[in-house]
PyMOL Python script that loads the backbone (N, CA, C, O; Angstrom):
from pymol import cmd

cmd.read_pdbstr("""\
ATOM      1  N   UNK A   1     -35.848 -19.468 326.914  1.00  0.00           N
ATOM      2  CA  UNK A   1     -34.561 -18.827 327.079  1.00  0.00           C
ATOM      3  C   UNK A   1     -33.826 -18.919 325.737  1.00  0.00           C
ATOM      4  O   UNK A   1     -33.941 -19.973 325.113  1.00  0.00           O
ATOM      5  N   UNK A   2     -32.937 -17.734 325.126  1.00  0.00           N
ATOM      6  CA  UNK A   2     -32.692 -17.714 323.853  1.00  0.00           C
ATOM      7  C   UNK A   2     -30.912 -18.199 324.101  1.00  0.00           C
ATOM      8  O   UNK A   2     -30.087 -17.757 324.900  1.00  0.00           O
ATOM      9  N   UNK A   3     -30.796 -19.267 323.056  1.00  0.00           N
ATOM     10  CA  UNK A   3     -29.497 -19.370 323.331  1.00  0.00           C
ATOM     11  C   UNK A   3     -28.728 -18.763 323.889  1.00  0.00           C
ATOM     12  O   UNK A   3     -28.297 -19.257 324.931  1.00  0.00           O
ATOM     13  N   UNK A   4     -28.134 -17.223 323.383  1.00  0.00           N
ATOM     14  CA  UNK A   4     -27.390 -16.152 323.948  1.00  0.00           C
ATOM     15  C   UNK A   4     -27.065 -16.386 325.378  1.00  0.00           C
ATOM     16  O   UNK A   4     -26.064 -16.717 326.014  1.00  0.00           O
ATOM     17  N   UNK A   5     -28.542 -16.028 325.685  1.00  0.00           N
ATOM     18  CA  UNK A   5     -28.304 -16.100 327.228  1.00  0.00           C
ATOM     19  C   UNK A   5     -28.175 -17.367 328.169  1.00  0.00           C
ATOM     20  O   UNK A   5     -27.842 -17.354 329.354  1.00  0.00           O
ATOM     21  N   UNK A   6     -28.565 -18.645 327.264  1.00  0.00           N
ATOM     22  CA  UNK A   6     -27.960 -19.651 327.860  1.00  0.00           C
ATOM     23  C   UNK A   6     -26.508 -20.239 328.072  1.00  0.00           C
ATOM     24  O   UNK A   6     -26.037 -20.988 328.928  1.00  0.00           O
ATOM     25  N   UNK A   7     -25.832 -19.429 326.643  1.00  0.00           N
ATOM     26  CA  UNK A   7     -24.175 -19.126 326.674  1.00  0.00           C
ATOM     27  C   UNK A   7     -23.725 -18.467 327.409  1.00  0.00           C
ATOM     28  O   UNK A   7     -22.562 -18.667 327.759  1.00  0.00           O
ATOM     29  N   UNK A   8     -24.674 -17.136 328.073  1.00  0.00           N
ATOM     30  CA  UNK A   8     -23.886 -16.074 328.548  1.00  0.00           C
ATOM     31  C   UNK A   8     -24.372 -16.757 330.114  1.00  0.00           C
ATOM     32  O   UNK A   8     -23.812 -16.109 330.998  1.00  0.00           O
ATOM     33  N   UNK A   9     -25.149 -17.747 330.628  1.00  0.00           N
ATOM     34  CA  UNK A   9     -24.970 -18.486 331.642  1.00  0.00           C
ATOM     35  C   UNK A   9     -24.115 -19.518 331.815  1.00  0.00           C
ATOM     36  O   UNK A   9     -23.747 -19.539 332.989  1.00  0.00           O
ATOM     37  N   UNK A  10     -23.684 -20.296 331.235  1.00  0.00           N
ATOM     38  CA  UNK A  10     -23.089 -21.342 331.056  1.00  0.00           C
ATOM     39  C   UNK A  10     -21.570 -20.856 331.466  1.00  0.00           C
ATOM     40  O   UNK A  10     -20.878 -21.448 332.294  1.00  0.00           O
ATOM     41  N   UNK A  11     -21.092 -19.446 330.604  1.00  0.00           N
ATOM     42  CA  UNK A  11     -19.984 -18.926 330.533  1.00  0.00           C
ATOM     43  C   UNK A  11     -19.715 -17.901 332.130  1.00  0.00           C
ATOM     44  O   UNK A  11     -18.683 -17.247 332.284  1.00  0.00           O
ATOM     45  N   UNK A  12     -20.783 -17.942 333.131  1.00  0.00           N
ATOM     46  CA  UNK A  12     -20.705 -16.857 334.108  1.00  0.00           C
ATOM     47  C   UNK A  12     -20.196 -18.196 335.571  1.00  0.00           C
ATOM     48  O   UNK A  12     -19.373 -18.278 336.482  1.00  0.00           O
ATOM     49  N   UNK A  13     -21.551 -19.181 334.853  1.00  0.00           N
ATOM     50  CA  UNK A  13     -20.734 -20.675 335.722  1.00  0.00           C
ATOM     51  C   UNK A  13     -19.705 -20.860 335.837  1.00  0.00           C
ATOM     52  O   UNK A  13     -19.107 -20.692 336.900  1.00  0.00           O
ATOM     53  N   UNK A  14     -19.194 -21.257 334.793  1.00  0.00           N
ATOM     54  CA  UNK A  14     -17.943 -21.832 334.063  1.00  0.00           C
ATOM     55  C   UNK A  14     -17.062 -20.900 335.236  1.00  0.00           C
ATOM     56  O   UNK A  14     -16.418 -21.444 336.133  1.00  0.00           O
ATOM     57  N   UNK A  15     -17.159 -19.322 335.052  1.00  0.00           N
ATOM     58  CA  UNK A  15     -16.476 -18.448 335.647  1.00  0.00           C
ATOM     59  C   UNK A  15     -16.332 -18.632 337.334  1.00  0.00           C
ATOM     60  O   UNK A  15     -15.287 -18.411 337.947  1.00  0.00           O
ATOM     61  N   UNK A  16     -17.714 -19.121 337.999  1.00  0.00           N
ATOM     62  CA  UNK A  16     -18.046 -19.187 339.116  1.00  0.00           C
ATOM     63  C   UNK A  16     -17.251 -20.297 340.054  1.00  0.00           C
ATOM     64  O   UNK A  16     -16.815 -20.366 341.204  1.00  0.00           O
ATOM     65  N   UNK A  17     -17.356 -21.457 338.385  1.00  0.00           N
ATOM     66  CA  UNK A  17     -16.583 -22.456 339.051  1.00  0.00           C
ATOM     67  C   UNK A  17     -15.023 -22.550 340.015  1.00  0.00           C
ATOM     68  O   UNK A  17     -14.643 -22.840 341.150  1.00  0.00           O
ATOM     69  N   UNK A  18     -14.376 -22.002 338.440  1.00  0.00           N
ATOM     70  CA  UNK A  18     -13.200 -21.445 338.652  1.00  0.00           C
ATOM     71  C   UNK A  18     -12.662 -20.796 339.367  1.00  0.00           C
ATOM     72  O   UNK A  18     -11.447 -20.986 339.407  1.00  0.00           O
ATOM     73  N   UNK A  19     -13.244 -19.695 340.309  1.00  0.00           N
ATOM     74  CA  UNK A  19     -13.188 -18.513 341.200  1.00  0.00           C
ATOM     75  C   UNK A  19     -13.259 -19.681 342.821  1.00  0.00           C
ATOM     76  O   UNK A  19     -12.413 -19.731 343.714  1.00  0.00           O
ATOM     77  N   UNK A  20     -14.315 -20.327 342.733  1.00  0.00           N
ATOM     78  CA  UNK A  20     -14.447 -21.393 343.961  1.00  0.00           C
ATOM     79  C   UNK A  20     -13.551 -22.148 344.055  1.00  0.00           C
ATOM     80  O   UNK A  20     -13.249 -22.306 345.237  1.00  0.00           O
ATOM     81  N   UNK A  21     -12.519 -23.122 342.888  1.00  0.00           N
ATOM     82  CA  UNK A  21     -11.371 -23.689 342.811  1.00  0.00           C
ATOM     83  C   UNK A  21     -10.492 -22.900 343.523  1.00  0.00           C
ATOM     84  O   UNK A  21      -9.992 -23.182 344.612  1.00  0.00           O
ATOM     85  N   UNK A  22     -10.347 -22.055 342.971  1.00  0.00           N
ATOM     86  CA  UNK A  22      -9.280 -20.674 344.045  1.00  0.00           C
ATOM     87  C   UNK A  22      -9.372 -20.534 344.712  1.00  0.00           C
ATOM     88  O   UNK A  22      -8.335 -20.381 345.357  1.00  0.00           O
ATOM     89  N   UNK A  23     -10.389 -20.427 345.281  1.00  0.00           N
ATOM     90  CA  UNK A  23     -10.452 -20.089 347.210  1.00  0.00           C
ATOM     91  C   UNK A  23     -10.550 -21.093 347.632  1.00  0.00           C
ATOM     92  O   UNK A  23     -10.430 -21.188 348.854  1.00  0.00           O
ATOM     93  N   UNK A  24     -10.780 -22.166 346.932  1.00  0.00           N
ATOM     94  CA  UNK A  24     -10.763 -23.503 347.894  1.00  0.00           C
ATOM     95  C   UNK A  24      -9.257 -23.755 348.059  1.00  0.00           C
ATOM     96  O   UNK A  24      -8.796 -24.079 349.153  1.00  0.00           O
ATOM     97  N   UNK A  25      -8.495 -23.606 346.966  1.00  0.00           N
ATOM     98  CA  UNK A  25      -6.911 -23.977 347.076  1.00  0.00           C
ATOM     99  C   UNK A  25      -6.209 -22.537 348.258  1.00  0.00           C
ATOM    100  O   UNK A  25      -5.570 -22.872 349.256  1.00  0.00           O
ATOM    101  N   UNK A  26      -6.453 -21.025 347.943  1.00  0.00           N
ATOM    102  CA  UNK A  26      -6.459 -20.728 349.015  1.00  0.00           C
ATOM    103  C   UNK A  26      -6.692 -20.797 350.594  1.00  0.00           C
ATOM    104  O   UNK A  26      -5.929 -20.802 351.560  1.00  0.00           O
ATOM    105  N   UNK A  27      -8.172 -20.851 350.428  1.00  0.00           N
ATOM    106  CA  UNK A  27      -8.391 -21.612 351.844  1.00  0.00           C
ATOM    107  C   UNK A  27      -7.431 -23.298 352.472  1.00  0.00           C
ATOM    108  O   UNK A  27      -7.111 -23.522 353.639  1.00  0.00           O
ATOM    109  N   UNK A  28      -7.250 -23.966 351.594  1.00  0.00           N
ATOM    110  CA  UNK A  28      -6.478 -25.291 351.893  1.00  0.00           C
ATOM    111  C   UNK A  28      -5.094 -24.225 352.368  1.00  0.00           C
ATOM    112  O   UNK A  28      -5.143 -23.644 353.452  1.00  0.00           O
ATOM    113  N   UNK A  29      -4.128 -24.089 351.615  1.00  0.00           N
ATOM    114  CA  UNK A  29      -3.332 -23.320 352.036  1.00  0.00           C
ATOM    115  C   UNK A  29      -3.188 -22.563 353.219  1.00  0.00           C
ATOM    116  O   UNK A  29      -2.309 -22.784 354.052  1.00  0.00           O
ATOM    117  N   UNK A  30      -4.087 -21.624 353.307  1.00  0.00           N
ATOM    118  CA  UNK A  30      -3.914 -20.954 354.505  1.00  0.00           C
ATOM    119  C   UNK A  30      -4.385 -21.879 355.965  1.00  0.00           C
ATOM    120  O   UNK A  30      -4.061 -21.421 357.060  1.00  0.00           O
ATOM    121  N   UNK A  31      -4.882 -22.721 355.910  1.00  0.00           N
ATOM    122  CA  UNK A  31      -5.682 -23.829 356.836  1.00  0.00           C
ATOM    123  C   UNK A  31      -4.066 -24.632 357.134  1.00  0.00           C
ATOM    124  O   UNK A  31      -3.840 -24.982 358.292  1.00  0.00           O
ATOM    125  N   UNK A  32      -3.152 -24.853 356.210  1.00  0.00           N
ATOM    126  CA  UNK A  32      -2.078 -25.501 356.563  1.00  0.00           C
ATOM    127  C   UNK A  32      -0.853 -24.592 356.739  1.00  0.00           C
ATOM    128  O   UNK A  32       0.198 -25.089 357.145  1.00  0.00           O
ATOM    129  N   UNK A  33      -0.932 -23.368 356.473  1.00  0.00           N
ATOM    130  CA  UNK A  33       0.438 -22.553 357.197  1.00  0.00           C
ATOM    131  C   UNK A  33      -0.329 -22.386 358.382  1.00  0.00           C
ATOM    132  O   UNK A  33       0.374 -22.313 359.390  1.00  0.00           O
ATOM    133  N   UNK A  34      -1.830 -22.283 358.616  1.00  0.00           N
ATOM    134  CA  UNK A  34      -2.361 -21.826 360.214  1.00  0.00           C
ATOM    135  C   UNK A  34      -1.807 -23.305 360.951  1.00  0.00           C
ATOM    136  O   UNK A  34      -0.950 -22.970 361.768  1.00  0.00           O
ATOM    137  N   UNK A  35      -1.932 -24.397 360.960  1.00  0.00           N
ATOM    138  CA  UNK A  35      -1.266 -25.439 361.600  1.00  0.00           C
ATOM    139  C   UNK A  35       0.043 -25.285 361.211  1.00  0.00           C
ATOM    140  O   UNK A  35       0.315 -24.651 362.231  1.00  0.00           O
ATOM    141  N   UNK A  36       0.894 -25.308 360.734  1.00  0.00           N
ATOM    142  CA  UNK A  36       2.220 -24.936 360.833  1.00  0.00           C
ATOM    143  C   UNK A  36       2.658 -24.167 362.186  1.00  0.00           C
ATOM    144  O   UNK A  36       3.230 -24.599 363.187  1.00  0.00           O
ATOM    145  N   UNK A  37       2.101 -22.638 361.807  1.00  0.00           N
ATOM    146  CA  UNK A  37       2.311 -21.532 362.933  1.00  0.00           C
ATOM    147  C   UNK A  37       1.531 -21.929 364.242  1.00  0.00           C
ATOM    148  O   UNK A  37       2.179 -21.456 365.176  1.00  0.00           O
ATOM    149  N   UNK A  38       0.534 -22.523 364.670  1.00  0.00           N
ATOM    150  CA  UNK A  38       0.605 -23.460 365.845  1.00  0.00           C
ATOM    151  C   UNK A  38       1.066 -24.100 366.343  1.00  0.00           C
ATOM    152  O   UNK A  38       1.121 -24.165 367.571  1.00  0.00           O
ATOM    153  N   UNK A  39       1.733 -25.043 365.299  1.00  0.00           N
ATOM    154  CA  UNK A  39       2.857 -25.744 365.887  1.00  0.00           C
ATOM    155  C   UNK A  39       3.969 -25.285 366.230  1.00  0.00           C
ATOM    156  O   UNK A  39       4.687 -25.987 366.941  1.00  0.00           O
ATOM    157  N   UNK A  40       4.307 -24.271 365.908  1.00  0.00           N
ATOM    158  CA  UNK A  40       5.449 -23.355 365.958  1.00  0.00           C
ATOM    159  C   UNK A  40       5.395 -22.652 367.360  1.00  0.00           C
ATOM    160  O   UNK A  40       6.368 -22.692 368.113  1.00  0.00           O
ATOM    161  N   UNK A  41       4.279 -22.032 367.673  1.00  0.00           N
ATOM    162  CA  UNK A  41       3.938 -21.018 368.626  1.00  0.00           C
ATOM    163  C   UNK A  41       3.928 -22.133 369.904  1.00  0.00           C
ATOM    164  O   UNK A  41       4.489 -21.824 370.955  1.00  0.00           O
ATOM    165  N   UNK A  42       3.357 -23.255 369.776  1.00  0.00           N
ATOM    166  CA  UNK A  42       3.677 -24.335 370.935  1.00  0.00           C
ATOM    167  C   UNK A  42       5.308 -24.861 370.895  1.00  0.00           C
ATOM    168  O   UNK A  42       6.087 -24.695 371.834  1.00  0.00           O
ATOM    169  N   UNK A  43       5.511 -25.259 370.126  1.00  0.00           N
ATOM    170  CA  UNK A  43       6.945 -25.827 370.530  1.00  0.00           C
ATOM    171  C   UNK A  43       7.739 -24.160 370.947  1.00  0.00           C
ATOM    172  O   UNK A  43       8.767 -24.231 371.620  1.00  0.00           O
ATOM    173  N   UNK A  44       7.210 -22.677 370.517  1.00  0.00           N
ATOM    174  CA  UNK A  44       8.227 -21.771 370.990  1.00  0.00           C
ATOM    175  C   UNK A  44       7.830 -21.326 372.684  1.00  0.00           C
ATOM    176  O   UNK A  44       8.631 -20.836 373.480  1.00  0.00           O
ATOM    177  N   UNK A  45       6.388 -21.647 372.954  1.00  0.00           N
ATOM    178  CA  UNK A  45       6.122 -21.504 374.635  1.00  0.00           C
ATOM    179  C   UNK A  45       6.639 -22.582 375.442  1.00  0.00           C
ATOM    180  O   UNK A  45       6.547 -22.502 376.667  1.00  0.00           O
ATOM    181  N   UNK A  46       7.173 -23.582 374.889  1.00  0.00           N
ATOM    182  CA  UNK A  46       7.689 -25.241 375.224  1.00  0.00           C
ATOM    183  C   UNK A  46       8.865 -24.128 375.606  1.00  0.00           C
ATOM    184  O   UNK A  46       8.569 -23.335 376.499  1.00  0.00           O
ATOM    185  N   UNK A  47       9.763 -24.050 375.188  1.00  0.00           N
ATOM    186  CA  UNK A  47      10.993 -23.715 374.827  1.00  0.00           C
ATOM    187  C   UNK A  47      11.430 -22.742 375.987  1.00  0.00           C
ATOM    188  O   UNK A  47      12.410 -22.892 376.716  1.00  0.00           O
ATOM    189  N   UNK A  48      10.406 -21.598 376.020  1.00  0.00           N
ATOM    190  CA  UNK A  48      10.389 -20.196 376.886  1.00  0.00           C
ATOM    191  C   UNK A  48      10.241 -20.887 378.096  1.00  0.00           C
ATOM    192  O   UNK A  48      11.171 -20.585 378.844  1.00  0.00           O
ATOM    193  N   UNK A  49       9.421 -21.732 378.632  1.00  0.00           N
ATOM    194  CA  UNK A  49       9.413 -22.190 379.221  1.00  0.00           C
ATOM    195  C   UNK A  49      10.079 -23.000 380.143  1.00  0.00           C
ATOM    196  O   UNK A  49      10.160 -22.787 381.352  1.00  0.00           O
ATOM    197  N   UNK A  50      10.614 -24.056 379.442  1.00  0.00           N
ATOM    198  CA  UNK A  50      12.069 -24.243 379.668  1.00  0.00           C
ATOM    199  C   UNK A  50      13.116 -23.366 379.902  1.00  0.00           C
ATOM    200  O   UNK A  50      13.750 -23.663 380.915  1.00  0.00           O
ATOM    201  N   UNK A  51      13.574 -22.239 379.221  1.00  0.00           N
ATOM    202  CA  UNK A  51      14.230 -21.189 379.688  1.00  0.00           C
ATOM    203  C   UNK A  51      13.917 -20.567 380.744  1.00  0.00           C
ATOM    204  O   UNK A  51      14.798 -19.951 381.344  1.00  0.00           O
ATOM    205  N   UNK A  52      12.734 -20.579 381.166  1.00  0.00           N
ATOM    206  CA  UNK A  52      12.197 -19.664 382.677  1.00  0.00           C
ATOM    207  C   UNK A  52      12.818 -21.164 383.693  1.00  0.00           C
ATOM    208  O   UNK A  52      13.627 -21.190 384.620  1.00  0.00           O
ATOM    209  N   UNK A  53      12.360 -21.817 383.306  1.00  0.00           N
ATOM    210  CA  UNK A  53      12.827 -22.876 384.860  1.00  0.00           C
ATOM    211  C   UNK A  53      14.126 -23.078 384.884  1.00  0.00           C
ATOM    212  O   UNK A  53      14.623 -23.375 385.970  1.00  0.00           O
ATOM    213  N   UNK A  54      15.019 -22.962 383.653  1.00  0.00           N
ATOM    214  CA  UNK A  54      16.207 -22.937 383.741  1.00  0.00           C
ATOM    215  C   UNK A  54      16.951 -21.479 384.323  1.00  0.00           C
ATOM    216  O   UNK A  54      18.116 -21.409 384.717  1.00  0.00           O
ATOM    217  N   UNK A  55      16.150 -20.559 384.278  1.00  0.00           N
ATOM    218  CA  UNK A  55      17.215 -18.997 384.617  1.00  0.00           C
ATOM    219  C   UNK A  55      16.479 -19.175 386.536  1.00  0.00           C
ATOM    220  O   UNK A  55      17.019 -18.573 387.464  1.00  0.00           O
ATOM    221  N   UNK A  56      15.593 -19.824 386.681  1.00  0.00           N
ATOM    222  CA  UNK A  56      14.824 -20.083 388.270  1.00  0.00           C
ATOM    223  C   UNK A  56      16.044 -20.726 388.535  1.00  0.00           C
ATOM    224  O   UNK A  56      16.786 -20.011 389.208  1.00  0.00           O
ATOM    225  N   UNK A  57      16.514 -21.819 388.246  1.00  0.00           N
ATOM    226  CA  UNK A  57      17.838 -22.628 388.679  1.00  0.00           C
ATOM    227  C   UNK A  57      18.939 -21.775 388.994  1.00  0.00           C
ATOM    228  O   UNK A  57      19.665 -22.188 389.899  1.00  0.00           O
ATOM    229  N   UNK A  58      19.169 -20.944 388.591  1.00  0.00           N
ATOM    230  CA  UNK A  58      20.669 -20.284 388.218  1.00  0.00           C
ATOM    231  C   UNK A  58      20.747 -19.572 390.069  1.00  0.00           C
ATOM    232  O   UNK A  58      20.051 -18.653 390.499  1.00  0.00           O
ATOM    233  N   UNK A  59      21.450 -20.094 390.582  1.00  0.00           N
ATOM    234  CA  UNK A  59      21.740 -19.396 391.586  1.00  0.00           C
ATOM    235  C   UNK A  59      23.066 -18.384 391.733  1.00  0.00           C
ATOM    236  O   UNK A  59      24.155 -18.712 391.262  1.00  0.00           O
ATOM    237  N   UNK A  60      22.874 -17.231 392.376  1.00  0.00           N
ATOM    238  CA  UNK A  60      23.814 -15.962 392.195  1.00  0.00           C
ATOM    239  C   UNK A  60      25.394 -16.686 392.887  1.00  0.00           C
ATOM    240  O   UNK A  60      26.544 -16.757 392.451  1.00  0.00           O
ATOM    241  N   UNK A  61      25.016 -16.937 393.598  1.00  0.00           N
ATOM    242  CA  UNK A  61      26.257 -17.923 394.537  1.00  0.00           C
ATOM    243  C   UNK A  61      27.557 -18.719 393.495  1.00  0.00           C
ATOM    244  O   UNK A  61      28.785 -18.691 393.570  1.00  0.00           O
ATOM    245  N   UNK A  62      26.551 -19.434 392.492  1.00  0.00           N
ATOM    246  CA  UNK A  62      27.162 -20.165 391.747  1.00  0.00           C
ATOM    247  C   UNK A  62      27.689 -19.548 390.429  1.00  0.00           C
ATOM    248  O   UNK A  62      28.105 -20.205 389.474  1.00  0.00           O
ATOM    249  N   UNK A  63      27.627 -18.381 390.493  1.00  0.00           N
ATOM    250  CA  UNK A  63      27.915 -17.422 389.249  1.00  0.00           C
ATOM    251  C   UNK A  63      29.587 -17.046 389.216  1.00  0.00           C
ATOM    252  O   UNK A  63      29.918 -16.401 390.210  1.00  0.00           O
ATOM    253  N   UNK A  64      30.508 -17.282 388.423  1.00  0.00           N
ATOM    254  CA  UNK A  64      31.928 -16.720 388.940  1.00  0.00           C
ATOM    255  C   UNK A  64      31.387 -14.994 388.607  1.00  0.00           C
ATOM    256  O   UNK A  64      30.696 -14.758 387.616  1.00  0.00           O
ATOM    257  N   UNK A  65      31.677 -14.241 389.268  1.00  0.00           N
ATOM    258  CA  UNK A  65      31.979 -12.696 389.512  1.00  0.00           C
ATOM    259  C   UNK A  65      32.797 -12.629 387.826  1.00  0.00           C
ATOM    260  O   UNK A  65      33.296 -13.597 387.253  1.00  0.00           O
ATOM    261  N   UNK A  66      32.727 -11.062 387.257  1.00  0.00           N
ATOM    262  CA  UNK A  66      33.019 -11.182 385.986  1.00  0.00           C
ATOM    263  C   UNK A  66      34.355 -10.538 386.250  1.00  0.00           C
ATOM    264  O   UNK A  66      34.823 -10.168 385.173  1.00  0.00           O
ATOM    265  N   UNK A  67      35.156 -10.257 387.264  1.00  0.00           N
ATOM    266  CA  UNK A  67      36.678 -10.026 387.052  1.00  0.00           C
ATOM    267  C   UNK A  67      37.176 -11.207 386.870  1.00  0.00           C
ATOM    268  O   UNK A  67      38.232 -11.260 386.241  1.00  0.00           O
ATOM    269  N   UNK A  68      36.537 -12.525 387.384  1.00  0.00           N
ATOM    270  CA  UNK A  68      37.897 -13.528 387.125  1.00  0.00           C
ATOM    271  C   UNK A  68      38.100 -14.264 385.834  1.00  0.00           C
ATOM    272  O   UNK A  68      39.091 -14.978 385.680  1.00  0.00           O
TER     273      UNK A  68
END
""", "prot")
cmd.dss("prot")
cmd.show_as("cartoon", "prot")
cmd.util.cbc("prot")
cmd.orient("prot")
């Protein structure tokens, strides 16, 4: 193998490396806003939830009428 092309390998690595650093820091990233927005999407069905058993409570009886 003639130097050249052992430079022009060395230099495509080098490149390869670098490109894998990136998507690894991408991938980390997106792996931790995806747990973020899970956690999010559970504590917001927590929540809805709570609001449904709370509007089940609400009885019409106990409502003042909106003239008074």
């Amino acid at each position: 193998m003639t130097e050249s092309k052992f430079i022009d390998l060395e230099t495509r690595m080098a490149f390869l490396e670098d490109t894998v650093d990136a998507l690894n820091k991408t991938v980390y990233q997106q792996s931790s806003q995806l747990d973020l927005l899970q956690h999010t999407i559970k504590n917001l069905q927590q929540h809805m939830k709570q609001v449904q058993n709370d509007i089940k409570e609400i009885k019409p009886e106990d409502e003042i009428p909106p003239h008074y």
